[in-house]
TORVEX-900214 format. One record per residue: residue in one letter; x, y, z of N, C-alpha, C in turn. Coordinates in nm, 4 decimals, decimal comma. Example, Ala and Ser with C-alpha at 12.3 -4.5 7.8 and 13.67 -1.06 7.14 Angstrom:
BEGIN
  residu        nx        ny        nz       cax       cay       caz        cx        cy        cz
       A    1,3190   -0,5690    0,7800    1,2300   -0,4500    0,7800    1,3200   -0,3300    0,7800
       S    1,2850   -0,2250    0,7080    1,3670   -0,1060    0,7140    1,2900    0,0030    0,7870
This chain:
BEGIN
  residu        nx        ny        nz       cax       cay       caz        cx        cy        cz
       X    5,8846    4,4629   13,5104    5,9921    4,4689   13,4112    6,1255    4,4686   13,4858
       X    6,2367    4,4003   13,4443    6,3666    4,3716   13,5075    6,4329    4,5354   13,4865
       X    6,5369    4,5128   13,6134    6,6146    4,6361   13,5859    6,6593    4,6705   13,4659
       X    6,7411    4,5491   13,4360    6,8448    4,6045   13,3009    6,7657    4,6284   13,1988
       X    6,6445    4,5947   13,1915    6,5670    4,5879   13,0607    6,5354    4,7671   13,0561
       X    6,4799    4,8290   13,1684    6,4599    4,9542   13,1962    6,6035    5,0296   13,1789
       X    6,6710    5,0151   13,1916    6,8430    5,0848   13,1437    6,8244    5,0508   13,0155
       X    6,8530    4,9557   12,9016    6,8127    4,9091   12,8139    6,7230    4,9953   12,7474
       X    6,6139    5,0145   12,7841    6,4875    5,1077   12,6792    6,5399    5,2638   12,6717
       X    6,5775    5,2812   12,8429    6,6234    5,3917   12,8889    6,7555    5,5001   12,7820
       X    6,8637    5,3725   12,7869    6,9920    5,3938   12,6626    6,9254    5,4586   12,5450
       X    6,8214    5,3533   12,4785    6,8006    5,3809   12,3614    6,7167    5,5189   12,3472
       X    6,6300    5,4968   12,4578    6,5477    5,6367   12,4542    6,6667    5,7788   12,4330
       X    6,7588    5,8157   12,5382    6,8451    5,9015   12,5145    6,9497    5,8998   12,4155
       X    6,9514    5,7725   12,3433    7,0546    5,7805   12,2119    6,9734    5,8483   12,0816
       X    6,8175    5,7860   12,0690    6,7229    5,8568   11,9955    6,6984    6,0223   12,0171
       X    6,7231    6,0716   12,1436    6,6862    6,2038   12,1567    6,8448    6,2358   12,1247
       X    6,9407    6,2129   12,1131    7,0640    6,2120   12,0757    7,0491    6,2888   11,9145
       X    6,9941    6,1387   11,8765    7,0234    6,1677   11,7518    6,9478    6,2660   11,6522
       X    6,8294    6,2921   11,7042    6,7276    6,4336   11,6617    6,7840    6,5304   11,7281
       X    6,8397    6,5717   11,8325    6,9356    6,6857   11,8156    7,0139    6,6986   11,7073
       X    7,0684    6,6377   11,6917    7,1869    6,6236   11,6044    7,1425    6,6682   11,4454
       X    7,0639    6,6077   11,4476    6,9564    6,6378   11,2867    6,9164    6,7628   11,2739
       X    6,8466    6,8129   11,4546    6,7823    6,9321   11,4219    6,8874    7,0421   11,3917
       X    6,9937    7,0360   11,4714    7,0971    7,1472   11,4609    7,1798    7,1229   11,3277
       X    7,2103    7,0317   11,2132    7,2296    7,0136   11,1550    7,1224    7,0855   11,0178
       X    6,9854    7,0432   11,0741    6,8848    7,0912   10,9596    6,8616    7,2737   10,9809
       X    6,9213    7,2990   11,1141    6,8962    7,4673   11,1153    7,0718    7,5386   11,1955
       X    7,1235    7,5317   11,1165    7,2890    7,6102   11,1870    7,2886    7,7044   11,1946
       X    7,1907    7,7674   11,2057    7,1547    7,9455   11,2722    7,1121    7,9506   11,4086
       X    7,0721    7,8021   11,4382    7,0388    7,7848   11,5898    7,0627    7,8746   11,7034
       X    7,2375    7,8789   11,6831    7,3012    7,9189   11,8022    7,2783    8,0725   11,7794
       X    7,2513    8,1072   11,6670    7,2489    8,2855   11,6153    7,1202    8,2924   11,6467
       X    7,0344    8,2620   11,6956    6,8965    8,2537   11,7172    6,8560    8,2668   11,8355
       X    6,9560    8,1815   11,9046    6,9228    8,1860   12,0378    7,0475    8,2295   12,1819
       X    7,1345    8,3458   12,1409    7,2842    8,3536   12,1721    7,3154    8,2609   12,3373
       X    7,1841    8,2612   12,4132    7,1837    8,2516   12,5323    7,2093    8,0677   12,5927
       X    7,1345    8,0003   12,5306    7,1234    7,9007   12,4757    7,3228    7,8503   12,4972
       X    7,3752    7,9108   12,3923    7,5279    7,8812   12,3525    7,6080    7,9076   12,4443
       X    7,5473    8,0640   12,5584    7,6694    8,0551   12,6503    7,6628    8,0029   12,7157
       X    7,5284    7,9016   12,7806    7,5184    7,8065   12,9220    7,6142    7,7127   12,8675
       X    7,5977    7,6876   12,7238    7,6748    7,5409   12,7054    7,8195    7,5295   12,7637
       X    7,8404    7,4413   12,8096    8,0053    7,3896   12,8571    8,0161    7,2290   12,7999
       X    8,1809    7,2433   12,7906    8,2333    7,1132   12,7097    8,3578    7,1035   12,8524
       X    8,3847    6,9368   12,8729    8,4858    6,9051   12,9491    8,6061    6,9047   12,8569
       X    8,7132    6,9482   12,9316    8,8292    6,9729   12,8541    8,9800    6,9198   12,9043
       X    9,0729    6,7970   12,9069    9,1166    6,7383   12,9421    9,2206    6,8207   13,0668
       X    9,2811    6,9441   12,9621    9,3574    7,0123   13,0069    9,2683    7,1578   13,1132
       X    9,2097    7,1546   13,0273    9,1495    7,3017   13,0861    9,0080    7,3056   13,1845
       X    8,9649    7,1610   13,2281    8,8261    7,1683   13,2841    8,7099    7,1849   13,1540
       X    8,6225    7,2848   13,2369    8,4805    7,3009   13,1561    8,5252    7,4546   13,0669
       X    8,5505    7,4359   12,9496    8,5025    7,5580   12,8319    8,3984    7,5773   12,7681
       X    8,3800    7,6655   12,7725    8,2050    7,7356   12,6563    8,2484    7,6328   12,5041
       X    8,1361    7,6342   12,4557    8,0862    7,5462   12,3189    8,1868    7,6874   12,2739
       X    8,1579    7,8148   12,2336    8,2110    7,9247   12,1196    8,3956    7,8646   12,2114
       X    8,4518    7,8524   12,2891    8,6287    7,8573   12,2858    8,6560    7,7097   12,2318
       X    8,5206    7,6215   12,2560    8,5624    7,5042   12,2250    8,5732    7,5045   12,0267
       X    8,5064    7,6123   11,9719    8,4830    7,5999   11,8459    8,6164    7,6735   11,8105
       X    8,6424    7,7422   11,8619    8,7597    7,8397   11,7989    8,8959    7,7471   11,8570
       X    8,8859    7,7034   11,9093    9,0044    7,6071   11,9277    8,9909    7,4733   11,7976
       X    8,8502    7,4568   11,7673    8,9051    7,3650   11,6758    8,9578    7,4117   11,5358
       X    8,9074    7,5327   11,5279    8,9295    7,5908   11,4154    9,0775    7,6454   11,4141
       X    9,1091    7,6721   11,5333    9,2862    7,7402   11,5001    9,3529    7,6011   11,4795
       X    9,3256    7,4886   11,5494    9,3848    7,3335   11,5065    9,3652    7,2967   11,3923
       X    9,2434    7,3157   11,3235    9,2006    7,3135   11,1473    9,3069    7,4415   11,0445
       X    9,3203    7,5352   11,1447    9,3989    7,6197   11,0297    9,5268    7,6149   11,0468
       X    9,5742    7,5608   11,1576    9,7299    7,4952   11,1814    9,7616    7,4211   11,0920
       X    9,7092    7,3156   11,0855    9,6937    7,1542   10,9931    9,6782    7,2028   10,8570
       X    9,6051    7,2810   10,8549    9,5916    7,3419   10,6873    9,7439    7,4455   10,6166
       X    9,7918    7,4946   10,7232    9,8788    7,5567   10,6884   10,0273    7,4728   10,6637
       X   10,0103    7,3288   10,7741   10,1034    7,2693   10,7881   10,0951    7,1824   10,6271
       X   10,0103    7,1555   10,6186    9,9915    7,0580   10,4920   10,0086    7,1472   10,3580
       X    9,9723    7,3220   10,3440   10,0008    7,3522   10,2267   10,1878    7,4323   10,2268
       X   10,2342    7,4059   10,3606   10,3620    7,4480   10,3668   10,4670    7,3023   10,3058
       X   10,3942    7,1767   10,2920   10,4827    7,0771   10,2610   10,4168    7,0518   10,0988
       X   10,2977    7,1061   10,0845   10,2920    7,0253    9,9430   10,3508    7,1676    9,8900
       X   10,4117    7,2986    9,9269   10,4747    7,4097    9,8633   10,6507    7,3765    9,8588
       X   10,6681    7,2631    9,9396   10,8201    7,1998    9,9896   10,8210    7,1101    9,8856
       X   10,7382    7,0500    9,8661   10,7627    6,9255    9,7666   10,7887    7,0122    9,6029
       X   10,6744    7,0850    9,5958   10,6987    7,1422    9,4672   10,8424    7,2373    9,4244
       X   10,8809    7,2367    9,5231   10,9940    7,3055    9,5286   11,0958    7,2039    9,4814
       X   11,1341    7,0989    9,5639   11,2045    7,0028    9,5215   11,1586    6,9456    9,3604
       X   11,0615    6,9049    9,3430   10,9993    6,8632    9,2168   11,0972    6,9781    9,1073
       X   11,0425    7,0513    9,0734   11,0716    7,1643    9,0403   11,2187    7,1610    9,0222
       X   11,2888    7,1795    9,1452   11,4174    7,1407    9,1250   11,4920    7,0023    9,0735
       X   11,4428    6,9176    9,1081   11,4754    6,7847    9,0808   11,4691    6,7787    8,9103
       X   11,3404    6,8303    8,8285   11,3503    6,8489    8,6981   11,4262    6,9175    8,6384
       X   11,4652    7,0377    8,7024   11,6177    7,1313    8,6122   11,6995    7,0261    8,6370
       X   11,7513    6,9710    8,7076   11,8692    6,8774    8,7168   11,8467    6,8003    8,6168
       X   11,7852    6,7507    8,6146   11,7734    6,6451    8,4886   11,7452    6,6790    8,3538
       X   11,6902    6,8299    8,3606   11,6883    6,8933    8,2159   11,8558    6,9128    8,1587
       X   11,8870    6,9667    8,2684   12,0487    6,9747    8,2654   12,1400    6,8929    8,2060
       X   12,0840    6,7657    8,2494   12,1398    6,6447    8,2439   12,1389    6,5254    8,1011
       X   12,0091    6,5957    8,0311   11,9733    6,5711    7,9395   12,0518    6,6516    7,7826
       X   12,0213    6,7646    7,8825   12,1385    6,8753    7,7264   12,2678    6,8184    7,7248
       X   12,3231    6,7847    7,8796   12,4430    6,7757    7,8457   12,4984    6,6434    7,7653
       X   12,3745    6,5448    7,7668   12,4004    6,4127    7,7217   12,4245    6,4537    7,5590
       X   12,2955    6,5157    7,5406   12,2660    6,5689    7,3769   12,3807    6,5828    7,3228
       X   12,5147    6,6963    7,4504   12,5674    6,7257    7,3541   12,6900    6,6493    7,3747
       X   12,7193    6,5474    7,4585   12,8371    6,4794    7,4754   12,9538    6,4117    7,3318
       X   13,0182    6,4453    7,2973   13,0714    6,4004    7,1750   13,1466    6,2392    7,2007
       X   13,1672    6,2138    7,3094   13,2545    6,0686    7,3654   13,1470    5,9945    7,4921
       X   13,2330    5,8726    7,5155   13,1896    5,7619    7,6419   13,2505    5,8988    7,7408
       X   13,3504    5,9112    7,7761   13,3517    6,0280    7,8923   13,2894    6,1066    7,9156
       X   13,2252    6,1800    7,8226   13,1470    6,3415    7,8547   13,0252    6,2244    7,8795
       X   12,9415    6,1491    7,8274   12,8326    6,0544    7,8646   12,8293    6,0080    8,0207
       X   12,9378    5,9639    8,0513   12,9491    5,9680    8,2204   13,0312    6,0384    8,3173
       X   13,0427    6,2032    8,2514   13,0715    6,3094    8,3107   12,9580    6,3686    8,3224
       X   12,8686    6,3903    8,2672   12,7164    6,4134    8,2625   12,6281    6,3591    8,3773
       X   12,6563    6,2074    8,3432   12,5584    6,1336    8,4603   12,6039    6,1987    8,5587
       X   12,7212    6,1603    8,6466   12,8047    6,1890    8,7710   12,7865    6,2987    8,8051
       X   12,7723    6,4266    8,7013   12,7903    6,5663    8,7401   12,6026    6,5802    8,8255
       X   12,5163    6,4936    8,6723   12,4236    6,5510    8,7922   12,4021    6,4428    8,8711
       X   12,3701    6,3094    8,9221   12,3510    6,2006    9,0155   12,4226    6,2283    9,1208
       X   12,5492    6,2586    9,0988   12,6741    6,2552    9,2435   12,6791    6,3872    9,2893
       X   12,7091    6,4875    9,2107   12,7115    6,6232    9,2460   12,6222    6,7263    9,2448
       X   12,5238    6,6991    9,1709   12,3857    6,8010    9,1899   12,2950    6,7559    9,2716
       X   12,2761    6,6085    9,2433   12,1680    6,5210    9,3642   12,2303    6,4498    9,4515
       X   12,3397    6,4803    9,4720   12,4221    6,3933    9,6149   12,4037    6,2368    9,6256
       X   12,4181    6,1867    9,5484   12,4243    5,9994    9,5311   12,5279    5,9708    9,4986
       X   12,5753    5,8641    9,5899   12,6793    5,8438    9,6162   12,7693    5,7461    9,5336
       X   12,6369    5,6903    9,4751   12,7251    5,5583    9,3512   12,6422    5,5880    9,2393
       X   12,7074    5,5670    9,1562   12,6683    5,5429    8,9729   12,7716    5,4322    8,9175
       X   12,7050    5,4004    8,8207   12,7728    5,2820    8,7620   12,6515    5,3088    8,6184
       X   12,7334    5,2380    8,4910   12,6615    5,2247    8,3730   12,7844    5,1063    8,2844
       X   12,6835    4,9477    8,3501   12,7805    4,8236    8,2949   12,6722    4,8195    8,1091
       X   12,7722    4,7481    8,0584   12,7359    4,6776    7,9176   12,7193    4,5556    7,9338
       X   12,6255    4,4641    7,8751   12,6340    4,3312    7,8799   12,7251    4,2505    7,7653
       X   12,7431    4,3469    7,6460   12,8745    4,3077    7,5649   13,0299    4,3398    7,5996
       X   13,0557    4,2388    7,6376   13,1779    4,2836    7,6775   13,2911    4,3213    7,5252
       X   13,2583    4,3371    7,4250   13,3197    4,3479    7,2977   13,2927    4,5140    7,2822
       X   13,1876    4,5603    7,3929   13,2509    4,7551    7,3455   13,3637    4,7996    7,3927
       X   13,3793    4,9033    7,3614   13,5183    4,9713    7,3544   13,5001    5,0618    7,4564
       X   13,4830    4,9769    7,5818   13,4506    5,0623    7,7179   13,5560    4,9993    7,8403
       X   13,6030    5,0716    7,9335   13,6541    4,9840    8,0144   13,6568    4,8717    8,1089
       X   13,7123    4,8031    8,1283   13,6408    4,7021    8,2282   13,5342    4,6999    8,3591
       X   13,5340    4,8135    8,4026   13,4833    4,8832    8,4980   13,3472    4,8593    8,4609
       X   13,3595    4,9048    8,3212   13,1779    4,9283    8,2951   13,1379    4,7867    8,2591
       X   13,1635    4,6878    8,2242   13,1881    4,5595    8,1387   13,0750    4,4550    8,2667
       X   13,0046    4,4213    8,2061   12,8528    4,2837    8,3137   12,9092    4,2308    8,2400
       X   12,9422    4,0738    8,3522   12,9135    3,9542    8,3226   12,7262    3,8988    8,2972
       X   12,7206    3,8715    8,1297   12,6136    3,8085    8,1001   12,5089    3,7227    8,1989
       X   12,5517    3,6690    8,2709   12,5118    3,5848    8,3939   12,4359    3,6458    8,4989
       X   12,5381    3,7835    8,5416   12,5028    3,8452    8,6247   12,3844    3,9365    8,6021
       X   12,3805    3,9963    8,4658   12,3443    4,0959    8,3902   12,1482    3,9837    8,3853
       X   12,1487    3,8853    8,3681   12,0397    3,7914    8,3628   11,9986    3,7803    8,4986
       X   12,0736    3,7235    8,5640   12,0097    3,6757    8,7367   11,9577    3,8254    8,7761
       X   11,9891    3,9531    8,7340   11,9215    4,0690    8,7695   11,7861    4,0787    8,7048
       X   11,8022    4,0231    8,5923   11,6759    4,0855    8,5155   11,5986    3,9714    8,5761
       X   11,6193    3,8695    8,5832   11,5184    3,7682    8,6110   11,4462    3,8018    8,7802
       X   11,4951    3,8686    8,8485   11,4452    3,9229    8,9493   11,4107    4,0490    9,0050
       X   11,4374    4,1301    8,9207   11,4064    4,2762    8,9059   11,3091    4,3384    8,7903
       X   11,2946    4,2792    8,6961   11,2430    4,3427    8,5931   11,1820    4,2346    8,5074
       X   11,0292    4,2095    8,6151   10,9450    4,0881    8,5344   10,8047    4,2117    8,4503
       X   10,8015    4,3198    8,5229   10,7228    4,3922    8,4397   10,7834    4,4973    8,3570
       X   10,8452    4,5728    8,4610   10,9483    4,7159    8,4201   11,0963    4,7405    8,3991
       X   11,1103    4,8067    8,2843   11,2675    4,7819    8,2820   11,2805    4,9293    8,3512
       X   11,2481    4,9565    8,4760   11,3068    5,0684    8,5608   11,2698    4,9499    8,6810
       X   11,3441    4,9725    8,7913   11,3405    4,9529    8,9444   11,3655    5,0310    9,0355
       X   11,2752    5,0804    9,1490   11,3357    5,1558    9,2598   11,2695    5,0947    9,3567
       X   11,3822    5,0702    9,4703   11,3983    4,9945    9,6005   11,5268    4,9688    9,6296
       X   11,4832    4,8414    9,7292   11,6012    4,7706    9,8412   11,6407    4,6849    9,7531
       X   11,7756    4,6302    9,7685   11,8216    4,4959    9,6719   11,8688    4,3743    9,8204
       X   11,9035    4,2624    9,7235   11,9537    4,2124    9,8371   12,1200    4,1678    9,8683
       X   12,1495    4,1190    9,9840   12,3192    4,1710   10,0361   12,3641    4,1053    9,9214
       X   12,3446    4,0451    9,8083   12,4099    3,9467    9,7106   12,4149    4,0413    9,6025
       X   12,3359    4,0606    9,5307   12,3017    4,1683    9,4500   12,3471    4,3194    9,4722
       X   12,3539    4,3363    9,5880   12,4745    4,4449    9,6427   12,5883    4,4469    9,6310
       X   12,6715    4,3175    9,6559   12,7900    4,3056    9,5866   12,8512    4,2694    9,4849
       X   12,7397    4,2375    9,3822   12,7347    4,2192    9,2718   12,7419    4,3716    9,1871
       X   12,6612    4,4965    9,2004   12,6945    4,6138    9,1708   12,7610    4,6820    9,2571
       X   12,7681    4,6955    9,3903   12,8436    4,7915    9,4983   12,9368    4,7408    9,5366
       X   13,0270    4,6748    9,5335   13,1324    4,5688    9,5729   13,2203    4,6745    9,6762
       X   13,2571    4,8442    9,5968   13,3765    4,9286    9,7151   13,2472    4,9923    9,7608
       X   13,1565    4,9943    9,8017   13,0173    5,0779    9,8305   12,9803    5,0404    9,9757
       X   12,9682    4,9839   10,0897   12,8918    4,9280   10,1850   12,7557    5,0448   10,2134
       X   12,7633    5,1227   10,1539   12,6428    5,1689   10,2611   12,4988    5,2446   10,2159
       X   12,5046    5,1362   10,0877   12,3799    5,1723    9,9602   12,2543    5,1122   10,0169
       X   12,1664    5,2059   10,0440   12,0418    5,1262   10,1263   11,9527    5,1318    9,9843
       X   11,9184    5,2128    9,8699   11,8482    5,1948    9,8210   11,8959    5,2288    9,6737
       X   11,7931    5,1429    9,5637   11,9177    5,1561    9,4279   11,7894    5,2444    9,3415
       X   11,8106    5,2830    9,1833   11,7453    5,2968    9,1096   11,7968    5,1542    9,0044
       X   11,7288    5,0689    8,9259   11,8224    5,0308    8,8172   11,7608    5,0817    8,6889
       X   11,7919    5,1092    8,5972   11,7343    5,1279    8,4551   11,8140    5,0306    8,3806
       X   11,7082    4,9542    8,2811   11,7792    4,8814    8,1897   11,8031    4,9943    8,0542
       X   11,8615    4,9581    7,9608   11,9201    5,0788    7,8606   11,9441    4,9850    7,6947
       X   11,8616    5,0384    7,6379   11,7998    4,9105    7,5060   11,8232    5,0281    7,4158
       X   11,8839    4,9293    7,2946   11,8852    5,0286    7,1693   11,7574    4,9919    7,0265
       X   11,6955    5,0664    6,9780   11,6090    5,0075    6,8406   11,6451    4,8875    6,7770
       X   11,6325    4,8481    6,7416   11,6750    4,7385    6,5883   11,5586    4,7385    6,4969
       X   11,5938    4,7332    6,4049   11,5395    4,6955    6,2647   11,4035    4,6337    6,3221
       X   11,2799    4,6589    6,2440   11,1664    4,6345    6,2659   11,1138    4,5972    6,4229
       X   11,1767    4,7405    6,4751   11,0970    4,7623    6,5997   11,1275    4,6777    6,7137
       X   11,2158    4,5767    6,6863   11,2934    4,4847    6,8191   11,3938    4,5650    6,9073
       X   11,4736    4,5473    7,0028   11,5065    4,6288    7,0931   11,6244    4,5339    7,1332
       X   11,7668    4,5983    7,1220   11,8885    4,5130    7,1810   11,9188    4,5146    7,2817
       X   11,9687    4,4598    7,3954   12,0122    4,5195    7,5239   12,1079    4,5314    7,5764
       X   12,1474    4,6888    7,5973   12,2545    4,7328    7,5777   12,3399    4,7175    7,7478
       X   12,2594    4,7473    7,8156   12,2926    4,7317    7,9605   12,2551    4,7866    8,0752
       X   12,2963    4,8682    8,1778   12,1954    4,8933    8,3037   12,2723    4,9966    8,3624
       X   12,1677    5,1156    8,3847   12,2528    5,2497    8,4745   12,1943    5,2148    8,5929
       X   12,3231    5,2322    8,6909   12,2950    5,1535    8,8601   12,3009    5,3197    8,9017
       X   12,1875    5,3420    8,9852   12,2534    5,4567    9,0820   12,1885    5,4325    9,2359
       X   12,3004    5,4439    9,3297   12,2714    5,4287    9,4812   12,2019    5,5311    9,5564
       X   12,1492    5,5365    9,6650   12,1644    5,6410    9,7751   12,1933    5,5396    9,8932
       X   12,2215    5,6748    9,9830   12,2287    5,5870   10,1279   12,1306    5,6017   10,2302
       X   12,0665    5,6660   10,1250   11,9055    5,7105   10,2329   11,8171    5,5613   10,2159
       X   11,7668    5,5170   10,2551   11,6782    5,3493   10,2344   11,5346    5,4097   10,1672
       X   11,4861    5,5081   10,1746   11,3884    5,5724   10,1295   11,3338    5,6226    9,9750
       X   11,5020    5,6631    9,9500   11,5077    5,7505    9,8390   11,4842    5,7389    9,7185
       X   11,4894    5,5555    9,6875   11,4422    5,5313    9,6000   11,3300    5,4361    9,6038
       X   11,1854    5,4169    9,6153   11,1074    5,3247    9,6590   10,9848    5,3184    9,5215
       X   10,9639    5,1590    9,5341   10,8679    5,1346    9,4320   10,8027    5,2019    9,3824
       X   10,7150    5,2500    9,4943   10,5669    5,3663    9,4543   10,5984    5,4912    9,4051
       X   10,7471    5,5107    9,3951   10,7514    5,6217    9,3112   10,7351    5,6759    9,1640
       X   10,7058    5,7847    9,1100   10,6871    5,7875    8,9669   10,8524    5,7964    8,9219
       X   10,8662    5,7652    8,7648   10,9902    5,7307    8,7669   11,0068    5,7962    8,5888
       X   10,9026    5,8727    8,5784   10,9013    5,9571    8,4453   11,1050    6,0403    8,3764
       X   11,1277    6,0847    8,4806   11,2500    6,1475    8,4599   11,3296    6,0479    8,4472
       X   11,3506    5,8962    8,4825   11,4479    5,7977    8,4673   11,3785    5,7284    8,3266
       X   11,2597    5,7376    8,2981   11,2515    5,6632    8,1626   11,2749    5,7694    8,0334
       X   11,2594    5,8649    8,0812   11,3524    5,9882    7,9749   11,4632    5,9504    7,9353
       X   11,4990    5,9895    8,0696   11,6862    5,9740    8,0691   11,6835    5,7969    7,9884
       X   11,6469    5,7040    8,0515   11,6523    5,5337    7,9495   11,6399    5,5744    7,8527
       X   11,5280    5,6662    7,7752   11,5612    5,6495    7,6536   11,6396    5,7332    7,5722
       X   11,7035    5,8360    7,6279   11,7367    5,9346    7,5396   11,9043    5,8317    7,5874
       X   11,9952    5,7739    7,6788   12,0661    5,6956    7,6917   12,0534    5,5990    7,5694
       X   11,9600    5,5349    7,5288   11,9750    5,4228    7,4082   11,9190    5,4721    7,2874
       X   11,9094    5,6295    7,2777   11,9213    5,6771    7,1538   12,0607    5,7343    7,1053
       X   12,1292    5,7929    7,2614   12,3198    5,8353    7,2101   12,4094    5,7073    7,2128
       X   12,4290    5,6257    7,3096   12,5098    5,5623    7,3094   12,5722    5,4520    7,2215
       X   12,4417    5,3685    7,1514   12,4930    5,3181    7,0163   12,6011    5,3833    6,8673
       X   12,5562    5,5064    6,8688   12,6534    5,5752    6,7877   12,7653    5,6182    6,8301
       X   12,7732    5,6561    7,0283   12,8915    5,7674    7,0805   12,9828    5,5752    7,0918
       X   12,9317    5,4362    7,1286   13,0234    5,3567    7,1041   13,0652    5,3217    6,9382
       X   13,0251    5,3191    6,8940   12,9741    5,2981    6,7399   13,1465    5,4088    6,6885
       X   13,1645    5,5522    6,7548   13,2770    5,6374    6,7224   13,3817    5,5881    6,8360
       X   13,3835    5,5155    6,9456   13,4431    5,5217    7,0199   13,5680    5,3884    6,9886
       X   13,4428    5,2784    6,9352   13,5443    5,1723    6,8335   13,6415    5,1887    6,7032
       X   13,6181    5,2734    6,6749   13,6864    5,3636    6,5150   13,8166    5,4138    6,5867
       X   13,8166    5,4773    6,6977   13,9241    5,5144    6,7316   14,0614    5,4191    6,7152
């Protein structure tokens, strides 16, 4: 019989006795409580430390298992924290809309919480009619107000992400340093359940992160709709003037 063929049988022979260890100590984990003596001959090579006993090699994995465990329930206790917080803001944000009597208190509201409670640095809320009784500031060109939707909002009328440098200066024009947007489109009822479109709340960060696809976006479709349940009437009083 050739050498390699004998290495060959040889491999497999010790991968098979491999693997019935493995079974047996698996099918009886009292083993080592059975036999204490057994456990202290054992030694493991250790990159840093040479040869350690099987019991320091176990308790080392276990203080690395309860590190990792602690590390992971100290961030999902961080997140809930923010969560948590992130929803009073917007509960906040919501009363104050409720109770806004004008177009000003409506985007004294936004601003107070977007810019000053959540630190974002741009807001904007354009109309695609330029015939409300809003200032120019807030006022989309129809055109523009389309070339967005036609590339932002083929499923969802919410977006969170990156835009591109065109579309950046199309909403951020005094802004340079908006890495990531939210957009909400903002629709009012009509008569047998059709939907008008009223226009789009832009808000920036400068974090590139902060606003990203995969996020849930429950608190911005609130806010969309409770936005195109006030604003038809708060413009509706704002033209009377």
């Amino acid at each position: 019989m050739k050498k390699e063929n004998v290495l060959k049988e040889d491999a497999a022979v010790a991968q098979l006795d491999a693997e019935l260890v493995v079974e047996y100590l698996e099918a009886n984990p009292k083993f080592f409580e059975q036999h204490p003596r057994v456990l202290q001959r054992l030694s493991l090579k250790h990159e840093q430390q040479g040869s350690v006993s099987l019991v320091e090699r176990q308790q080392r994995v276990l203080r690395e298992k309860v590190a990792t465990l602690e590390e992971e329930i100290t961030t999902l206790m961080s997140r809930a924290q923010q969560n948590e917080k992130l929803f009073r803001q917007y509960s906040e944000m919501y009363q104050a809309l409720l109770q806004a009597p004008d177009f000003d208190a409506v985007m004294a509201a936004l601003e107070h919480g977007f810019c000053e409670q959540m630190g974002l640095p741009a807001l904007s809320l354009k109309f695609v009619d330029n015939a409300l009784p809003v200032a120019e500031q807030y006022q989309f060109h129809a055109d523009t107000h389309k070339q967005l939707l036609s590339r932002r909002f083929n499923e969802n009328s919410v977006y969170l992400g990156r835009i591109t440098k065109e579309e950046h200066k199309l909403l951020f024009a005094d802004n340079a340093n908006i890495q990531s947007v939210a957009l909400v489109q903002v629709s009012t009822q009509k008569e047998l359940g059709t939907q008008a479109e009223l226009g789009l709340l832009i808000v920036g960060s400068q974090d590139p992160l902060h606003f990203d696809p995969a996020m849930d976006y429950l608190l911005l479709s609130q806010l969309q709709s409770l936005l195109g349940f006030i604003l038809p009437e708060i413009l509706k009083r704002e033209g009377k003037k």
